[in-house]
C-alpha positions as a printed NumPy array, in Angstrom:
array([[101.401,  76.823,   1.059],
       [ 97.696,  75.045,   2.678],
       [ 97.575,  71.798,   0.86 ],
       [ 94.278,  69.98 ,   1.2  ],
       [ 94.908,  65.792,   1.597],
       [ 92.377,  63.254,   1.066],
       [ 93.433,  60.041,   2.171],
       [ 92.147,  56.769,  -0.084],
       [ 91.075,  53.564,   1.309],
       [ 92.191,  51.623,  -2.01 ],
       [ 95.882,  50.314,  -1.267],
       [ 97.25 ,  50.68 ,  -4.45 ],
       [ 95.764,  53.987,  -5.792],
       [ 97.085,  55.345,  -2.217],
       [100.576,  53.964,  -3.439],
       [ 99.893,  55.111,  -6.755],
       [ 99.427,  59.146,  -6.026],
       [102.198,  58.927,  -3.247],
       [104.805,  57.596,  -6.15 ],
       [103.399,  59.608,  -8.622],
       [103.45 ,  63.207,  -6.14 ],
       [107.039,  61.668,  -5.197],
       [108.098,  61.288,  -9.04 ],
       [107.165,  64.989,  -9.547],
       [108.662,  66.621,  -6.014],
       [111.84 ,  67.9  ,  -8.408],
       [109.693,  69.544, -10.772],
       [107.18 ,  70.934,  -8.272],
       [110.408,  72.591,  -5.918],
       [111.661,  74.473,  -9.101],
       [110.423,  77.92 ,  -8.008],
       [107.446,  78.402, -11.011],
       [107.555,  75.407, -12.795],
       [104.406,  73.588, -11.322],
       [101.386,  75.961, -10.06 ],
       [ 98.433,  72.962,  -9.857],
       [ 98.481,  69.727,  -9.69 ],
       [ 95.027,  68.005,  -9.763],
       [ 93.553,  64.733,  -9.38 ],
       [ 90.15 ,  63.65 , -11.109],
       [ 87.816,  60.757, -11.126],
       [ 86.175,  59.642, -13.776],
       [ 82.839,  57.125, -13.769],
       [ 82.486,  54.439, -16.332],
       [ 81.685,  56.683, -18.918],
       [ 84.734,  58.77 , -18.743],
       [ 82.682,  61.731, -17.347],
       [ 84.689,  63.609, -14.857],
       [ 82.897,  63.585, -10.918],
       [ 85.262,  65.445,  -8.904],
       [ 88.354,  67.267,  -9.269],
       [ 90.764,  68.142,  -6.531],
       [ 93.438,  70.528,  -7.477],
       [ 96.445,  72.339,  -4.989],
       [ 97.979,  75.674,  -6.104],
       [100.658,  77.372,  -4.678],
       [ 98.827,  80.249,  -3.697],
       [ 95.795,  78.359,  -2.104],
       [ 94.058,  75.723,  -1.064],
       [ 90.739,  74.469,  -3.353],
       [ 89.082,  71.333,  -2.294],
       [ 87.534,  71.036,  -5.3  ],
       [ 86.985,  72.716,  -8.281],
       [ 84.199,  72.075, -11.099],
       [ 85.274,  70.18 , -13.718],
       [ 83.56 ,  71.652, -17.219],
       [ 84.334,  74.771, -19.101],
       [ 82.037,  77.33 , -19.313],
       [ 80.451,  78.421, -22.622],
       [ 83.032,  80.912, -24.318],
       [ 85.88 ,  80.049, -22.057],
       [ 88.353,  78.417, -24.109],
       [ 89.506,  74.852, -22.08 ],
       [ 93.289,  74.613, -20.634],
       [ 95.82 ,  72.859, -21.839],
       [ 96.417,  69.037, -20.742],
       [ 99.561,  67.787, -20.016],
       [ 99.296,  63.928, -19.348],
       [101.934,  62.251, -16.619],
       [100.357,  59.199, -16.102],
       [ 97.656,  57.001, -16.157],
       [ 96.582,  53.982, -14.132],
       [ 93.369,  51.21 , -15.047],
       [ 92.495,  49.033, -11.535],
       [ 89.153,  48.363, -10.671],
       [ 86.733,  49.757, -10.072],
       [ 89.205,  53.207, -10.659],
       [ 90.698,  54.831, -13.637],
       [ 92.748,  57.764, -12.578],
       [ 94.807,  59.862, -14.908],
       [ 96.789,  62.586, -13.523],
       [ 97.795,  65.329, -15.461],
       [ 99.318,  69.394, -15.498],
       [ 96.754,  71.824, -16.19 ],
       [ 98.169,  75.214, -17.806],
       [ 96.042,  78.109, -18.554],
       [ 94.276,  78.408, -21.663],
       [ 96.31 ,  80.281, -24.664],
       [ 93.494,  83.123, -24.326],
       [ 93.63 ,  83.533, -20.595],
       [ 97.468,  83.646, -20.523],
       [ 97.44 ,  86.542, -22.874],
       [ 95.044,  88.776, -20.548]])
């Protein structure tokens, strides 16, 4: 598996993703249980800027964050969210939409 790191300057959202990655290292080595895990930031607003997601069967450094007219959004599965300025970082599992499982 290619895994793509990006390495952040902040102290504590460094600490942050490596307990959080850590905390799910049982769930991600059960053979199908995990296939992305992916990190976004978010501005002030809430509005997603970049997205950075690893699969299991490749490497993406970043992938766009909206949903494209007709395409029905995943679903969200919330782990854990942290509040330290100037960041808010949620991380979450992101499972194919209903629709796009069925196909």
């Amino acid at each position: 598996m290619n895994v793509v790191i990006q390495r952040a300057l902040h102290r504590q959202l460094r600490y942050y993703m490596h307990a959080t990655v850590s905390g799910l290292l049982p769930s991600m080595q059960k053979l199908g249980m995990v296939e992305r895990v992916a990190v976004i930031f978010f501005n002030a607003d809430n509005v997603p800027l970049e997205k950075f997601a690893g699969t299991s069967k490749e490497a993406d450094l970043s992938i766009p964050t909206d949903t494209k007219p007709g395409q029905q959004p995943p679903l969200i599965t919330p782990i854990k969210s942290m509040s330290s300025e100037p960041l808010n970082l949620q991380l979450y599992l992101e499972h194919p939409s209903l629709l796009e499982s069925l196909l």
